[in-house]
N, C-alpha and C positions, 0 to 999 in steps of 0.2 A: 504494500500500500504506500502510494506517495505519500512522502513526510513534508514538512515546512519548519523550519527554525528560522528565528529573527534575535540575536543577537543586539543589544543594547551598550555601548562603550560609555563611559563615563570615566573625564579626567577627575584628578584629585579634591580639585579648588570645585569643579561641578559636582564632588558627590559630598564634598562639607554642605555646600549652599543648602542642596537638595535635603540633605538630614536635618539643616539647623529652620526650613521651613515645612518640617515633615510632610516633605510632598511624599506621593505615592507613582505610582507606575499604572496605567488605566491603558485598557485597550480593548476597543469596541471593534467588529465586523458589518463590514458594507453588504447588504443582499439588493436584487431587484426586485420590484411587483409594482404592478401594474396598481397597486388598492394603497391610496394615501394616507391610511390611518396608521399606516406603519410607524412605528417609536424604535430610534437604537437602545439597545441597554447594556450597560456593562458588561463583558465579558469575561474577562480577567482583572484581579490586581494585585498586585506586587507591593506588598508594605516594608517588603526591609530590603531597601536598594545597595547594590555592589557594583565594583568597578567593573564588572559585566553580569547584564541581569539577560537571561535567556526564557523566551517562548519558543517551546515546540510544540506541534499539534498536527494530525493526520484526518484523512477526508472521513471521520465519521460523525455522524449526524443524528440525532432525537428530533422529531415534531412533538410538542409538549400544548396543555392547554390551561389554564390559571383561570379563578376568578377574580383574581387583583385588576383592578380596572388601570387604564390608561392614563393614569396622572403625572405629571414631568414630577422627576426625583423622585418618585415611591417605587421600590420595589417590587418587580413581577416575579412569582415565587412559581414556577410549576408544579402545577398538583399531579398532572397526569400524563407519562411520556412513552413515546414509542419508537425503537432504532425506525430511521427511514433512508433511503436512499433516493438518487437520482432520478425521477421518471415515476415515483412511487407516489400512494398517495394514502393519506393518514386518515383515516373517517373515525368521528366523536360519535358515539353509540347515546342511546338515552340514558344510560347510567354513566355517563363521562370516561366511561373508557374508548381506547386509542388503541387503532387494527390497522396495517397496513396490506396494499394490493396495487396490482400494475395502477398508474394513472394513463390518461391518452395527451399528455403532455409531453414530450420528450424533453430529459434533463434537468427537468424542472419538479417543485416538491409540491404538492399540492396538500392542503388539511380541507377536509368536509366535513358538515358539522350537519349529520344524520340526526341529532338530536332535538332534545323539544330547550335546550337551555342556549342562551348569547355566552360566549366565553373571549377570554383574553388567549389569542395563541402563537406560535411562532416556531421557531428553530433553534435549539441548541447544538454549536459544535462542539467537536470533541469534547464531551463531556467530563470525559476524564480531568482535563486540563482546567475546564472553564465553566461558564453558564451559558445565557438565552445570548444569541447574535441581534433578537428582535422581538417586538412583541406587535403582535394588531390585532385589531376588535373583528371576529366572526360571530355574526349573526344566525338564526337558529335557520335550517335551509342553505346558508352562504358558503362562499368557498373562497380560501384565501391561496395564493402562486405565490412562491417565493424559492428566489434560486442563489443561492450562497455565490458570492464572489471569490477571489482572493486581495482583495483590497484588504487590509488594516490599517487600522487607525491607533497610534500610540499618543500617549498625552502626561506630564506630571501637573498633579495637582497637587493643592493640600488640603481642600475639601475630601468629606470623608465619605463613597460611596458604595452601597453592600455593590458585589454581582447581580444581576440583575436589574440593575434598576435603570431609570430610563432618565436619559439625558438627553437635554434638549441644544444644549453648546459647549461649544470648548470653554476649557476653564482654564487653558496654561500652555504654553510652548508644545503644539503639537504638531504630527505629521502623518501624512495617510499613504501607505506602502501599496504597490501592488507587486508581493508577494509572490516571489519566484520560487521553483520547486527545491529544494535541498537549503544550505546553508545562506544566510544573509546578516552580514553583519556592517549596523549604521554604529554611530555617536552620537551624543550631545552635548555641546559645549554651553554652560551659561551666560558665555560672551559674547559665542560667534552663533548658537543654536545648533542646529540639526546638520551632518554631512553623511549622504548616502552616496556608496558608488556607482558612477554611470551609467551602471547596466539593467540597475534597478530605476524605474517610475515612480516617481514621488512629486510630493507636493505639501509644500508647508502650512498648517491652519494656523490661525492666529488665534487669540480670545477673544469670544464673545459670536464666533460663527459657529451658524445653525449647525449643526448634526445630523439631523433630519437631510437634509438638502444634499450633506455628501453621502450617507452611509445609506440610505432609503434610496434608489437608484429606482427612477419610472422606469416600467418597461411597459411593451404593447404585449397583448394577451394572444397573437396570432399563434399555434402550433410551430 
């Protein structure tokens, strides 16, 4: 199974600053779909930073569903989760469980909410490593697309926020990866910011920009 590491470098003078403003290490996942009720939520985070802080993480994936509603900052807790793959599609039974089966989307995860209740649902990657990449509102009837990127988004803050929870903007010197297969290793300086090499796609977020805007990717619902 293809792996992904991202590698974090931190000089001296950048991991005093970083300690003496107890920031942390946050890093959210970009999906697409076509349904704009979509919220990023935390994914990872990192509370005891070193002069290299490593994420690894492989293409495995849960569709999950919560009744914590859609609030910016409160955490979405998954109550009920199912492994799902590429092309599969997750359907919510009347008693809130989660069954997967082919979908007629290729590549793409579909959740269908068979049941008589609205829920909060999304995608979890690798599990192991992390929490929800996303959460959006399904209606009882509704059907939500959602197709995992390899975009990351890494960020230090010093606000304090669980996994999952939903973020509506940058809070601090951040940067959004798109995430090559095997090893990747950036820095951050808190003089000069962010250096990635060449051959990696990046782009610097500043504070106070939407989240939604980069990590929620429209897409068109054609097959």
């Amino acid at each position: 199974m293809t792996s992904k590491s991202v590698t974090i470098v931190l000089n001296d003078e950048t991991l005093k600053q970083l300690k003496m403003q107890a920031a942390r290490l946050y890093a959210l996942r970009a999906v697409t779909s076509a349904d704009r009720t979509g919220q990023p939520t935390v994914w990872y985070r990192n509370d005891n930073l070193l002069a290299s802080n490593y994420v690894q993480w492989d293409a495995t994936y849960e569709a999950y569903i919560s009744t914590d509603p859609l609030t910016p900052y409160e955490t979405v807790r998954p109550q009920s989760t199912v492994a799902i793959a590429p092309s599969q599609m997750a359907t919510i039974s009347d008693a809130g469980l989660l069954s997967t089966q082919v979908g007629d989307l290729d590549g793409r995860f579909q959740i269908r909410n068979a049941g008589d209740t609205a829920y909060t649902c999304g995608i979890i990657g690798a599990p192991q490593i992390g929490g929800n990449y996303c959460a959006f509102h399904i209606t009882v009837g509704g059907l939500v697309v959602i197709t995992p990127t390899d975009k990351a988004f890494f960020m230090f803050a010093s606000q304090t926020f669980q996994v999952g929870t939903i973020i509506a903007q940058s809070f601090g010197a951040g940067i959004l990866l798109d995430v090559p297969s095997g090893e990747t290793t950036i820095s951050f300086d808190v003089a000069t910011g962010w250096s990635v090499g060449s051959s990696v796609t990046s782009e610097e977020i500043e504070a106070g920009k939407s989240l939604q805007d980069i990590l929620i990717i429209p897409s068109a619902m054609a097959k």
